[in-house]
Each structure stands twice: as C-alpha cells, then as structure tokens.
C-alpha positions as CSV (number, residue, x, y, z in Angstrom):
1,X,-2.3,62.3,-5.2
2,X,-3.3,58.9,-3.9
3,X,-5.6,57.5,-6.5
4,X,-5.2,54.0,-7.3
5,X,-4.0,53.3,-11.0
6,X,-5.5,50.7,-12.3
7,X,-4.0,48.5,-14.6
8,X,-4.8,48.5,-18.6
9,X,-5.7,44.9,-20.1
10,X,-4.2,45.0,-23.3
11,X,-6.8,42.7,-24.7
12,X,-10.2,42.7,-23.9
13,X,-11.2,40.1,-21.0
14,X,-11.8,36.7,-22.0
15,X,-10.1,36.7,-24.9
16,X,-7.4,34.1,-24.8
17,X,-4.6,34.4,-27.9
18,X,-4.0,31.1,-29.7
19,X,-1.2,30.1,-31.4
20,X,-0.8,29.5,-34.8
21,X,-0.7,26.6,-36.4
22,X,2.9,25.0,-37.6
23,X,3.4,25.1,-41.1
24,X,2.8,21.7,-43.1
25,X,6.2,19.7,-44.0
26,X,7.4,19.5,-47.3
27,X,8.8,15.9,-47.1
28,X,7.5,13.3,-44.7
29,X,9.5,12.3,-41.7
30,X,11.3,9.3,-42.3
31,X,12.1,7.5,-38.6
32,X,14.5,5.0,-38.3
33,X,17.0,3.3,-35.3
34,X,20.0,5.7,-36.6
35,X,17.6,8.7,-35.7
36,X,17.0,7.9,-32.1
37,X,18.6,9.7,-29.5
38,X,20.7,7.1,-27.3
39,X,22.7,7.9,-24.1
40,X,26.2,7.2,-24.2
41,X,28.1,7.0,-20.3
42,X,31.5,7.7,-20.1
43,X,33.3,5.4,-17.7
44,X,33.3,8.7,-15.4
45,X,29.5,9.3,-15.5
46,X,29.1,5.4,-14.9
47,X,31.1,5.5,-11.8
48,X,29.2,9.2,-10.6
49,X,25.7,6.8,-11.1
50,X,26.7,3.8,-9.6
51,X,27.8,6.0,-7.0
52,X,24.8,8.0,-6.2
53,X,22.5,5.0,-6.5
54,X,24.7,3.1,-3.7
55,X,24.5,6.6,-1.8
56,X,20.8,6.4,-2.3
57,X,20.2,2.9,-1.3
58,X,22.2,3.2,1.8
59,X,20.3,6.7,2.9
60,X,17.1,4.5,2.2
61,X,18.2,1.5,4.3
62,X,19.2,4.0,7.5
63,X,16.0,5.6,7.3
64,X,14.3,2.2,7.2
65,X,16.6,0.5,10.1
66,X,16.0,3.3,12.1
67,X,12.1,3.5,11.7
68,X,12.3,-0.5,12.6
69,X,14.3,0.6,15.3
70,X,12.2,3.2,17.1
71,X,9.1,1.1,16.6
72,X,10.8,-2.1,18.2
73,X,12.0,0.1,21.4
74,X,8.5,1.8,21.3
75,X,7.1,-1.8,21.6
76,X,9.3,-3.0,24.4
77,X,8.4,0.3,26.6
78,X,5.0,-0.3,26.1
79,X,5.5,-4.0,27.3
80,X,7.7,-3.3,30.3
81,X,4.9,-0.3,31.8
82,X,2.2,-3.1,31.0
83,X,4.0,-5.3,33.2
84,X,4.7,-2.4,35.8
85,X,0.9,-1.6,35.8
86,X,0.0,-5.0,36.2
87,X,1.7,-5.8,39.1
88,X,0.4,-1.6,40.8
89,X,-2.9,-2.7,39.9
90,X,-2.6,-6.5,41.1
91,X,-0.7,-4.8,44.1
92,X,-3.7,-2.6,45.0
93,X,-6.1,-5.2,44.4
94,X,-4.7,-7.3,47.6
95,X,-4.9,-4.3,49.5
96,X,-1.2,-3.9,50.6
C-alpha cells in the first residue's frame, strides 16, 4: 500500500543519445548580399523605437539624478552634524 515506485530509466545510466549527423548538401551554398536578411522599419515601428529609447534614456537619467541627489543631501547632513559635534565637543571642552 505505501511502497515507493520508483521510476524506470528508459536507457541505462550514463548513456547520453546523440544526434545524428545532418545529411551532406547536394549543391554548395552560394552566399551573396541578396541572401542576407535585412530589417526593414515601417515609419510606425520607427516612431514605437525612437519612442522607447527616449522612454529609456529619461527612466535612466531619473534614476541617475536622483542617486546624485540622495548622495549630495547625504553629504550635507553629514556636514551640518560634524559641525553640531564640533561645537558639543568644543562646548564640553571649556567646561560650560
């Protein structure tokens, strides 16, 4: 009633099927500039990728200014509680 059931391997362990190999062409591939595959934009998909690239660059820039940002006011908190200390510890110092 509750044995386990272990799985069957269909092929024996450690055996690893390989594929076969592609059949040899009958005439030799002739490459040329006709046979390349080139992208062609309609005005509509030019102006959906200009689009998204603009959307991108401003999402980018935000991120950027607002990194700058919260380093800059990290900076000037760390400069005004210098000067706070400085003047506590001078302060003490004197012995007021």
């Amino acid at each position: 009633m509750l044995r386990p059931r272990i799985p069957v391997n269909p092929l024996p362990t450690g055996t690893i099927p390989l594929p076969s190999p592609p059949a040899p062409d009958i005439e030799p591939r002739r490459e040329s500039a006709t046979a390349r595959a080139t992208v062609q934009l309609t005005p509509g998909s030019a102006l959906a990728l200009a689009a998204g690239g603009g959307a991108v660059v401003l999402v980018v820039g935000a991120v950027l200014v607002s990194m700058l940002l919260a380093v800059a006011i990290t900076g000037v908190s760390v400069a005004v509680i210098t000067v706070v200390l400085r003047l506590l510890v001078k302060d003490l110092q004197k012995g007021r």
